[in-house]
VMD Tcl script that builds the backbone (N, CA, C; Angstrom):
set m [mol new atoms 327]
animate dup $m
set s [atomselect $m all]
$s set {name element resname resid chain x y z} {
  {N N UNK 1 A -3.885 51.719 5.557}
  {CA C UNK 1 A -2.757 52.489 6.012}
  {C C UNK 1 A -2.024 53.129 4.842}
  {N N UNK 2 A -1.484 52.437 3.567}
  {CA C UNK 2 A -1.007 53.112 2.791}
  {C C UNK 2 A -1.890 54.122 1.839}
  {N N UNK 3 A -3.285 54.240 2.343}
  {CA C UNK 3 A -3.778 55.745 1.838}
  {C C UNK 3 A -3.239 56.897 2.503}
  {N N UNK 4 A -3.030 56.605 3.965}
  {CA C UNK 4 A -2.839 57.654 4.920}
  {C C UNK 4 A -1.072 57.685 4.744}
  {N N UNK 5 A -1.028 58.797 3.904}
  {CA C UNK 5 A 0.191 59.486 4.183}
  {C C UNK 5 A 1.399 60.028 4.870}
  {N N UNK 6 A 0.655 60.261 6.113}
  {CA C UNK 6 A 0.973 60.746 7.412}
  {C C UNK 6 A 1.090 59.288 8.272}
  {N N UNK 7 A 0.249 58.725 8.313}
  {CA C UNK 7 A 0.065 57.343 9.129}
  {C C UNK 7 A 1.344 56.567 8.657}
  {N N UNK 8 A 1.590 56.399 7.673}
  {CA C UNK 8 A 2.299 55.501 6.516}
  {C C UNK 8 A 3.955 55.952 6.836}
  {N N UNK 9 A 4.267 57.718 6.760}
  {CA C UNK 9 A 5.529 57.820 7.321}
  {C C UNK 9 A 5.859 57.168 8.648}
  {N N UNK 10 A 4.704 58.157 9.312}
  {CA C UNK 10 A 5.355 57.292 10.889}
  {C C UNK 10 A 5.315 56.447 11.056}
  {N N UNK 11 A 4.473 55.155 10.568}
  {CA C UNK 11 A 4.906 53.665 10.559}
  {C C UNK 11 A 6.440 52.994 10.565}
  {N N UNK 12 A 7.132 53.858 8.869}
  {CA C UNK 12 A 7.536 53.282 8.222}
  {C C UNK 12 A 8.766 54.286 9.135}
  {N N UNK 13 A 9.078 55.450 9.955}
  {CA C UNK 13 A 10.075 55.902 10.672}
  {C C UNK 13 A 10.202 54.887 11.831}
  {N N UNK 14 A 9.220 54.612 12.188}
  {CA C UNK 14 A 9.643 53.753 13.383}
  {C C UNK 14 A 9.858 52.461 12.774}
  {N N UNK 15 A 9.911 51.737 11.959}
  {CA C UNK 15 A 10.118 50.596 11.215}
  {C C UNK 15 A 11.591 50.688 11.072}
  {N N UNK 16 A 12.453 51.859 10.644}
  {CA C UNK 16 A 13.692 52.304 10.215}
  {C C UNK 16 A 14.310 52.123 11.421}
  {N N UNK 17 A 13.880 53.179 13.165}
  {CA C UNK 17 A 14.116 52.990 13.852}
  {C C UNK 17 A 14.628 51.343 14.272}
  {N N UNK 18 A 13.402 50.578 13.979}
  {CA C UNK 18 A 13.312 49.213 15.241}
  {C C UNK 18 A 14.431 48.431 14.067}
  {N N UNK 19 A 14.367 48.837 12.877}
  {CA C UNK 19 A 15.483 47.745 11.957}
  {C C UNK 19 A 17.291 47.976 13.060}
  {N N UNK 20 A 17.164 48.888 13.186}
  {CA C UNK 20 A 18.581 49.246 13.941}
  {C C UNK 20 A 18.886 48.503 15.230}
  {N N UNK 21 A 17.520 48.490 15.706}
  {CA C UNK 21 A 17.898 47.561 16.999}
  {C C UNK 21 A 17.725 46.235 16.550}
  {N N UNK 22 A 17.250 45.762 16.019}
  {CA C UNK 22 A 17.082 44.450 14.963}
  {C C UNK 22 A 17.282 43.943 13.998}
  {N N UNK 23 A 18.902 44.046 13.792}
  {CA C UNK 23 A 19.331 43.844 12.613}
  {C C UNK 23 A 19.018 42.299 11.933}
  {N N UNK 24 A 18.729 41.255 12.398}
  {CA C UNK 24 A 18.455 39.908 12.119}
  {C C UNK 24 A 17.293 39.396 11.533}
  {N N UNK 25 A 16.623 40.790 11.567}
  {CA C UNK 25 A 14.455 40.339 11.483}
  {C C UNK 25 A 14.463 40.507 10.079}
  {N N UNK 26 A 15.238 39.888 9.445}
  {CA C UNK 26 A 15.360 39.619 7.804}
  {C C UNK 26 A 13.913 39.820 6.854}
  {N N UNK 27 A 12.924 38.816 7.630}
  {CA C UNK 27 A 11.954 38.727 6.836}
  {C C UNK 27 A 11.023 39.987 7.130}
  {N N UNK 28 A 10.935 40.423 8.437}
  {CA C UNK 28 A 10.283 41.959 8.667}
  {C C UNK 28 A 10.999 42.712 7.850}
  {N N UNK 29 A 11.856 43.071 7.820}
  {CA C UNK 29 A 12.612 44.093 6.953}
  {C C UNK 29 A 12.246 43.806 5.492}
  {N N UNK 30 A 12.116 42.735 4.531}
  {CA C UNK 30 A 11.959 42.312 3.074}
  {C C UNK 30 A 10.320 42.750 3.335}
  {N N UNK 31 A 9.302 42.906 4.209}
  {CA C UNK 31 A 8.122 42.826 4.430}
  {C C UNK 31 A 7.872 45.084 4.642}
  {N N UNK 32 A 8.337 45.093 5.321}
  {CA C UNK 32 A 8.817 46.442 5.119}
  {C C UNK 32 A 9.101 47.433 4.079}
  {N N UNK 33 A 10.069 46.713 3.855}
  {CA C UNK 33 A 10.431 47.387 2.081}
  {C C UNK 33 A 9.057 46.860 0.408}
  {N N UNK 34 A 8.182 45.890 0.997}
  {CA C UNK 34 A 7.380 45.690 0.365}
  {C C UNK 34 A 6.367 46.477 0.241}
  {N N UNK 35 A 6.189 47.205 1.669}
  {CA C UNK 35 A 5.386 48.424 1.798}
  {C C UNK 35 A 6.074 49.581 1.146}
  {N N UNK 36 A 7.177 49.934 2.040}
  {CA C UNK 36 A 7.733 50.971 0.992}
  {C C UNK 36 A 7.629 51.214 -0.647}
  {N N UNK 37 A 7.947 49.532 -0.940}
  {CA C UNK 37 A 7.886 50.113 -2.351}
  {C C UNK 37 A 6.330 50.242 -3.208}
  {N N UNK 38 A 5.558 49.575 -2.520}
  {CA C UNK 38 A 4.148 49.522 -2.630}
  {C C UNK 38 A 3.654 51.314 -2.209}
  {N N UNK 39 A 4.039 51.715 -1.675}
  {CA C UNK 39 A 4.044 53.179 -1.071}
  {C C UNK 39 A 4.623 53.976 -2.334}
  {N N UNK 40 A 5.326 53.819 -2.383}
  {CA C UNK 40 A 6.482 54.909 -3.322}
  {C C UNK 40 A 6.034 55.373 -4.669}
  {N N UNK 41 A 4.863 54.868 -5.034}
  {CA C UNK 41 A 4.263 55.097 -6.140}
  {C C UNK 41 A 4.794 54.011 -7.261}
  {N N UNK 42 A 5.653 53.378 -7.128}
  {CA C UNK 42 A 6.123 52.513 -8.268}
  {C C UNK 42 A 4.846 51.561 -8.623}
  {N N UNK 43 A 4.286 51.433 -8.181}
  {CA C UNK 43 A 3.396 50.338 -7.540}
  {C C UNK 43 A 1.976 50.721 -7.645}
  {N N UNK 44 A 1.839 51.732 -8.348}
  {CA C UNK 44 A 0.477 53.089 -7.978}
  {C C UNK 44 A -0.701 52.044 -8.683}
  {N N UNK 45 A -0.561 50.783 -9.565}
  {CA C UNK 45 A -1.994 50.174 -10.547}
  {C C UNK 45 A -1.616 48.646 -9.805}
  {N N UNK 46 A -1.790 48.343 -8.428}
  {CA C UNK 46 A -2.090 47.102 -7.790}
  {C C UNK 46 A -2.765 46.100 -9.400}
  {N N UNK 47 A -1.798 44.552 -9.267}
  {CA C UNK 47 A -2.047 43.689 -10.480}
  {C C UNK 47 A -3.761 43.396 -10.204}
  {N N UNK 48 A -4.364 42.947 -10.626}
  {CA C UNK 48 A -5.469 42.603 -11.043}
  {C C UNK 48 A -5.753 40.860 -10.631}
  {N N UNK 49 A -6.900 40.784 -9.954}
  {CA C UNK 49 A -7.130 38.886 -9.622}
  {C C UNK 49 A -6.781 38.211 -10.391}
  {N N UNK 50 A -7.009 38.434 -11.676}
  {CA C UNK 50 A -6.673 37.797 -13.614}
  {C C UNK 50 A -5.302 37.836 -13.624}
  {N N UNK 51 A -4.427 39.195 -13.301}
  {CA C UNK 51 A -3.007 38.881 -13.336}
  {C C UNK 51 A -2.407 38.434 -12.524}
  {N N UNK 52 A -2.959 38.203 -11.078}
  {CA C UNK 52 A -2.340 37.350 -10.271}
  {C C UNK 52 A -2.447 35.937 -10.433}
  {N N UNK 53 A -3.608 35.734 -11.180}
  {CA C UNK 53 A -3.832 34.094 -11.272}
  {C C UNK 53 A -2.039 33.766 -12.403}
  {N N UNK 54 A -2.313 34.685 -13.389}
  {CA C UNK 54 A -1.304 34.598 -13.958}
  {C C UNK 54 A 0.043 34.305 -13.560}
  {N N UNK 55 A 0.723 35.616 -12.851}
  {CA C UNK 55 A 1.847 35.220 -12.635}
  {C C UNK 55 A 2.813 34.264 -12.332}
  {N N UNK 56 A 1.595 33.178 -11.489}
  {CA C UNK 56 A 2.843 32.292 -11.156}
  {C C UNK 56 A 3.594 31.263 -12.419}
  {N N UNK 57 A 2.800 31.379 -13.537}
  {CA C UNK 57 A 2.722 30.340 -14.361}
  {C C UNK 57 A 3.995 31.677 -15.122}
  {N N UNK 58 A 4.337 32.754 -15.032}
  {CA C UNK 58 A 5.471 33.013 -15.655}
  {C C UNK 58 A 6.670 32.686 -14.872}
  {N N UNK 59 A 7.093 31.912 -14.368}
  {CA C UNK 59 A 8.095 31.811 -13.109}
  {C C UNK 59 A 8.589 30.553 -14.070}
  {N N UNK 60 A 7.293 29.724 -15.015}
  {CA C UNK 60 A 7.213 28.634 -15.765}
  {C C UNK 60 A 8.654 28.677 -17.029}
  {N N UNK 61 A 8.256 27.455 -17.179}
  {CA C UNK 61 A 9.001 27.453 -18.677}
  {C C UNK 61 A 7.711 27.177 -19.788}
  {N N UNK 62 A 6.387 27.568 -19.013}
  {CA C UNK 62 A 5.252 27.026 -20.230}
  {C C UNK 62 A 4.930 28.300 -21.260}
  {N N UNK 63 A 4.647 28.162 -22.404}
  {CA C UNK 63 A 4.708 29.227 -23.470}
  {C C UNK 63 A 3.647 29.901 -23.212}
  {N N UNK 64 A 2.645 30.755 -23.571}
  {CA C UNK 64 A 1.831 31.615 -23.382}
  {C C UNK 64 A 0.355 31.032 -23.788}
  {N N UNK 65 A 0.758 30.135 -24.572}
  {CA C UNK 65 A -0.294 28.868 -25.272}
  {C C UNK 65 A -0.683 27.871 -24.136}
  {N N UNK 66 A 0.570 27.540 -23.362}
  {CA C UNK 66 A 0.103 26.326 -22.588}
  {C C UNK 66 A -0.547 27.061 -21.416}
  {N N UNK 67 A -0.120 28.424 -20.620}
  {CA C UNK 67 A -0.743 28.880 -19.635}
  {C C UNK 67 A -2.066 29.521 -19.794}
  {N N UNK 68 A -2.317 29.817 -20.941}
  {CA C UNK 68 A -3.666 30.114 -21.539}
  {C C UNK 68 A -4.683 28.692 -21.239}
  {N N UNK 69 A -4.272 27.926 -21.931}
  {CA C UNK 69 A -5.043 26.589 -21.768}
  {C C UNK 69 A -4.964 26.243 -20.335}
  {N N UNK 70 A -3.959 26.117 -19.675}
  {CA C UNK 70 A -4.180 26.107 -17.661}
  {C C UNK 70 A -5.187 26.683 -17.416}
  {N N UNK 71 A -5.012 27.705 -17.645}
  {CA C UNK 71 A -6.020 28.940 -16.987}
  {C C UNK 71 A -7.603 28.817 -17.219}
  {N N UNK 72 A -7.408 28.389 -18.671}
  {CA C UNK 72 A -9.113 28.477 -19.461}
  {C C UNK 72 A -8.974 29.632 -19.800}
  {N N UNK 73 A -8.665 29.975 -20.501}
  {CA C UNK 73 A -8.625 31.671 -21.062}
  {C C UNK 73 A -8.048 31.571 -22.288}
  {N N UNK 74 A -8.233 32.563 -23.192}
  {CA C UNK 74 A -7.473 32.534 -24.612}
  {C C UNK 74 A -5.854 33.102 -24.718}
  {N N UNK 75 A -5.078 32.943 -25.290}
  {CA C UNK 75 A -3.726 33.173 -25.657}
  {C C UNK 75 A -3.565 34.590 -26.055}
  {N N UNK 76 A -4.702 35.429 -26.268}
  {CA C UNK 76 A -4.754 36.358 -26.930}
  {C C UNK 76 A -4.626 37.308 -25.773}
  {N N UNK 77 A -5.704 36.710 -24.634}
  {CA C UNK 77 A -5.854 37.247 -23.100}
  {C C UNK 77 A -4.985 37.142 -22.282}
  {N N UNK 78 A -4.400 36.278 -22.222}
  {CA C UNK 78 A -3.172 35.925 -21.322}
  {C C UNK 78 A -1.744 36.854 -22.022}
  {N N UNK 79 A -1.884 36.810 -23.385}
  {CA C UNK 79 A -0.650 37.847 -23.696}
  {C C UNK 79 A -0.791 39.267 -22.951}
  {N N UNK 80 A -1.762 39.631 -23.282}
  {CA C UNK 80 A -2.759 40.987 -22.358}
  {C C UNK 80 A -1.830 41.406 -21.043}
  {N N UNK 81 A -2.394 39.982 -20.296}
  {CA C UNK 81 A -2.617 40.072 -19.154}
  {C C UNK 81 A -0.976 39.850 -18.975}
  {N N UNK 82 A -0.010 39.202 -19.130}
  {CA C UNK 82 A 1.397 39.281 -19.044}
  {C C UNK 82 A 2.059 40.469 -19.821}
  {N N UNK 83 A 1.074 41.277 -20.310}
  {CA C UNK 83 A 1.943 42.512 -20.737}
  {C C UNK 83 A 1.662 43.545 -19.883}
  {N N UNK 84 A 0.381 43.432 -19.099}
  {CA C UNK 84 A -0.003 44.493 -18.420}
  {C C UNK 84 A 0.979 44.548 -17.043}
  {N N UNK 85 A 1.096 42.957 -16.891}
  {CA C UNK 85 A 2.045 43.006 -15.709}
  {C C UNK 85 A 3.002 43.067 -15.376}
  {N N UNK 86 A 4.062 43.263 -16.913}
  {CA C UNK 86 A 5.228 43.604 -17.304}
  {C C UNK 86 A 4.802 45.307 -16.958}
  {N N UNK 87 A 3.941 46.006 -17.988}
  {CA C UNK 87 A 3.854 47.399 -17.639}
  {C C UNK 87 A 3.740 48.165 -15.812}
  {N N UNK 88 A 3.072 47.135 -14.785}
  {CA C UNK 88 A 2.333 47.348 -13.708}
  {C C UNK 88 A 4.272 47.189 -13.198}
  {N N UNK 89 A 4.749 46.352 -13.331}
  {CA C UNK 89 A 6.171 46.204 -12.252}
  {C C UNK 89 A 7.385 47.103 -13.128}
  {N N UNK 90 A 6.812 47.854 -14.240}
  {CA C UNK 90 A 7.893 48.050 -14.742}
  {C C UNK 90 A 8.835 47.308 -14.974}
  {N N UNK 91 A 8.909 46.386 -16.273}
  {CA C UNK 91 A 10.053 45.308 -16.228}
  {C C UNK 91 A 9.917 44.803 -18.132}
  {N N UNK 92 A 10.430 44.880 -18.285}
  {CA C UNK 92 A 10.304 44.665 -20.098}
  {C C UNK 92 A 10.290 42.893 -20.374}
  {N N UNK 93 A 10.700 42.362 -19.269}
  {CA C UNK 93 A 10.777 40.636 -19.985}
  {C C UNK 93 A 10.031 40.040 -18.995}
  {N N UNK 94 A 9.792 39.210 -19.198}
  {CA C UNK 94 A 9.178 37.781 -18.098}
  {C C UNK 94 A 9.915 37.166 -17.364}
  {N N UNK 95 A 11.056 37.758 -17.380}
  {CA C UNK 95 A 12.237 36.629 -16.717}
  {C C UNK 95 A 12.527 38.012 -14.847}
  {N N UNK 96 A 12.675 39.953 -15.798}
  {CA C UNK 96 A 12.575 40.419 -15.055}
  {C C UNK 96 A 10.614 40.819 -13.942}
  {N N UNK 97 A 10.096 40.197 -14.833}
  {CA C UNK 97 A 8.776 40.203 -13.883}
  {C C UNK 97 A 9.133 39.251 -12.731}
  {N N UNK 98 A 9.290 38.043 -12.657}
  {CA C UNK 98 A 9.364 37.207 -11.890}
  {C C UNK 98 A 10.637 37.740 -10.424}
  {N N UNK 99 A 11.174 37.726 -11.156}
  {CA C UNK 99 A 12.249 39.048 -10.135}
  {C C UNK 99 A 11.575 39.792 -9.534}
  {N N UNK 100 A 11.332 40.659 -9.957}
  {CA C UNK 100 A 10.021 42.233 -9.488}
  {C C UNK 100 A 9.152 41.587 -8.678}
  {N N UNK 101 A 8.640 40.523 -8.857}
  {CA C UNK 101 A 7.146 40.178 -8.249}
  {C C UNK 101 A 8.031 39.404 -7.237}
  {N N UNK 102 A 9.182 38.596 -7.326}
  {CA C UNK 102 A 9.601 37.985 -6.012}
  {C C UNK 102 A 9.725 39.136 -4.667}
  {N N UNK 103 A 10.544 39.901 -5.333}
  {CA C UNK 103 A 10.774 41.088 -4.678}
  {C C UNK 103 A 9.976 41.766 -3.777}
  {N N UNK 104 A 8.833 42.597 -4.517}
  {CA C UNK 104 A 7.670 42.646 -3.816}
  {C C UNK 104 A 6.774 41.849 -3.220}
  {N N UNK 105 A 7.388 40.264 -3.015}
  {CA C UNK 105 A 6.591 39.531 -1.998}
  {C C UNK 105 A 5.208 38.594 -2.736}
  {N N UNK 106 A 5.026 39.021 -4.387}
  {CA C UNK 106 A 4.093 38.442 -5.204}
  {C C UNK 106 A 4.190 37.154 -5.653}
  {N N UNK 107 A 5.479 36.790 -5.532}
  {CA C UNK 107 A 5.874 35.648 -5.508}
  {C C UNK 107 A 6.576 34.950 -4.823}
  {N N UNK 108 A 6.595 33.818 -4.436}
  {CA C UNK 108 A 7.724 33.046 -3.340}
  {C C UNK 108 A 7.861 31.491 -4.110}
  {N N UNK 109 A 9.084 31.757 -4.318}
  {CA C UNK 109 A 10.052 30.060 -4.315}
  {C C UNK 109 A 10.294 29.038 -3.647}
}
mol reanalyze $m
mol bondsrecalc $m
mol representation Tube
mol addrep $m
């Protein structure tokens, strides 16, 4: 659906619509806007299986050394891969990735 352009507005008009009669559907609406922003182009380089394995371990207080060794992967790779996903959410720190990725639904607490 979010290739189709056309498909994707009118989804997301009648989504706007039904929020009005449904002001309470909290989690449809946060699910909604996940599309939107997944839509909007912010979002245009979807993270990678490698950076998703990643992320949750930045939510951590573990250094880049210890989530490397979790993972099985080198420190060298995992810096990589937490910079790419700083670049992919637009977000300069690890503290605002975890934010960004809650946001968009990539992560849950």
């Amino acid at each position: 659906m979010l290739q189709d352009a056309e498909l994707l507005a009118h989804h997301l008009t009648a989504a706007d619509r039904a929020r009005k009669r449904e002001p309470d559907a909290v989690g449809l609406w946060r699910r909604v806007e996940r599309v939107r922003a997944m839509s909007s182009g912010r979002q245009r380089h979807p993270l990678t299986d490698a950076e998703l394995r990643l992320l949750p371990y930045l939510a951590t207080h573990l250094s880049l050394q210890r989530i490397a060794e979790e993972l099985m992967i080198g420190r060298e790779t995992a810096k990589t891969q937490a910079a790419s996903i700083y670049r992919k959410l637009a977000v300069s720190s690890r503290g605002a990735a975890v934010v960004e990725a809650e946001r968009l639904g990539l992560l849950s607490r």
